[in-house]
N, C-alpha and C positions, 0 to 999 in steps of 0.2 A: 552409228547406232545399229544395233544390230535386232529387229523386229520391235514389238509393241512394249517389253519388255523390262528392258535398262538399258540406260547407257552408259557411256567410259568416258571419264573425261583426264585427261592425260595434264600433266604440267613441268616442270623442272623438279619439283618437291615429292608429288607424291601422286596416287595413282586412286581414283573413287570410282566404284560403281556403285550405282543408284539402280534398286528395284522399285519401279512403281507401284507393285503390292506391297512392299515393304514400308515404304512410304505412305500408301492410305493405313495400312495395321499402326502405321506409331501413331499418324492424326486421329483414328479413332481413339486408340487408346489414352491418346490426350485428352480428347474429347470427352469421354468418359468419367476420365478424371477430375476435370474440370467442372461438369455438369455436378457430382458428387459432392464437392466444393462448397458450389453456389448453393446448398439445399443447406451447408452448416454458414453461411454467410447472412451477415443479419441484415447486410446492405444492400442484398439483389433483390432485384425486383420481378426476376423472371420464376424463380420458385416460390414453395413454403420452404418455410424451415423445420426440419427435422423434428427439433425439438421443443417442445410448447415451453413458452415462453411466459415466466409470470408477469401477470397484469399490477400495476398498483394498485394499494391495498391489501396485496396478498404475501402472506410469511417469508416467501423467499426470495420476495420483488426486491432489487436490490445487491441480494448477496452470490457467493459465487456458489457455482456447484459442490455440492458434500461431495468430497473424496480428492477434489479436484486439486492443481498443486496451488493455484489463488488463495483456496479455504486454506489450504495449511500454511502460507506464509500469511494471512491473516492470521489463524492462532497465531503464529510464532510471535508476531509484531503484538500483538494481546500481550503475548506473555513477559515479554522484555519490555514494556511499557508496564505494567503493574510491578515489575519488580522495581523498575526507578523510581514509582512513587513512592513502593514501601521503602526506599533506600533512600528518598527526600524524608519521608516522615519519618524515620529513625534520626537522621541529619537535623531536625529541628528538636529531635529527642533531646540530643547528645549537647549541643550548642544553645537552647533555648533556655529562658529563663520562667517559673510558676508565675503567674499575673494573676495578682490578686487583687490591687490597687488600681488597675486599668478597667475593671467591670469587665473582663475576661471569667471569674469562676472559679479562678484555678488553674484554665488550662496553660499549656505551656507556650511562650511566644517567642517570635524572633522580629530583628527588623531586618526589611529585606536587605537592605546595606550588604549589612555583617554576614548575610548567608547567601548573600553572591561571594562577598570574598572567598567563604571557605567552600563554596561549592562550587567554584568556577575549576576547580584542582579536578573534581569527578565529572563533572557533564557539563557541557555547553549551550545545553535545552532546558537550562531553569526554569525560562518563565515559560516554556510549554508542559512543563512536568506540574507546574504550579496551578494552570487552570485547567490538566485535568485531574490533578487533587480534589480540586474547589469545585469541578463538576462531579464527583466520586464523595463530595461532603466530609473530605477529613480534612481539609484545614479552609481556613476562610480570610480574606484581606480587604481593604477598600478599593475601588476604583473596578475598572473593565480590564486594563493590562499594567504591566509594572514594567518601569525603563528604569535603566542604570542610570545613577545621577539623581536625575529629577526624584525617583521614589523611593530613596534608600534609606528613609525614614517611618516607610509603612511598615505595622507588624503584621506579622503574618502567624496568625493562628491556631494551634495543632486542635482539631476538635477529639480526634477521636486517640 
């Protein structure tokens, strides 16, 4: 070693010198970094965090930042989820029959059977497409969830 400095460490490969200033300049600046970090960290317990945080109960509690890319593949999944519905409710359009002898009204039905057959060819998410129809109020069936087989004789109702 050659004073307070650095040293040289020599090997068959390759040749390193090490400055001890150089070395406290990058641990700080890790340092630094790190401590910056922990202040957007929701799990540290040695800062606050940056940014306020909503409470429950309050509008944004919940959702992700406006602008942020979370919110935007939330819209996007919004959006291709409403389109399947409308592309299920046209699908009982096209396939369904008027029910008027069933205390239906009028409106148009299907049994789920026949419209797995012919909707198993476009989406594989029937029966998730189908309660959130039935939370969105445009179409309506019996029971809590519908299985192949066992419920292929419930109709299923286009309300709107």
């Amino acid at each position: 070693m050659d004073g307070n400095t650095s040293a040289q460490f020599a090997d068959d490969k390759a040749v390193c010198i090490v400055s001890v200033k150089g070395l406290k300049d990058n641990w700080q600046k890790w340092s630094e970094n790190h401590q910056e970090h922990q202040k957007h960290n929701p799990f540290s317990h040695d800062t606050r965090p940056i940014a306020v945080v909503p409470q429950r109960g309050q509008d944004d509690y919940g959702r992700p930042l406006q602008g942020s890319l979370t919110a935007q593949r939330g819209e996007d999944a919004h959006t291709h989820i409403s389109r399947e519905v409308q592309e299920l409710c046209d699908v009982i359009k096209d396939i369904g029959v008027q029910g008027h002898e069933d205390g239906n009204g009028g409106n148009i039905s299907v049994a789920f059977g026949r419209l797995f057959e012919h909707y198993v060819t476009i989406s594989n998410k029937l029966v998730g497409i189908l309660l959130r129809a039935r939370k969105q109020k445009l179409v309506d069936f019996e029971g809590e969830m519908l299985w192949q087989g066992k419920d292929d004789h419930v109709m299923i109702t286009l309300l709107q």
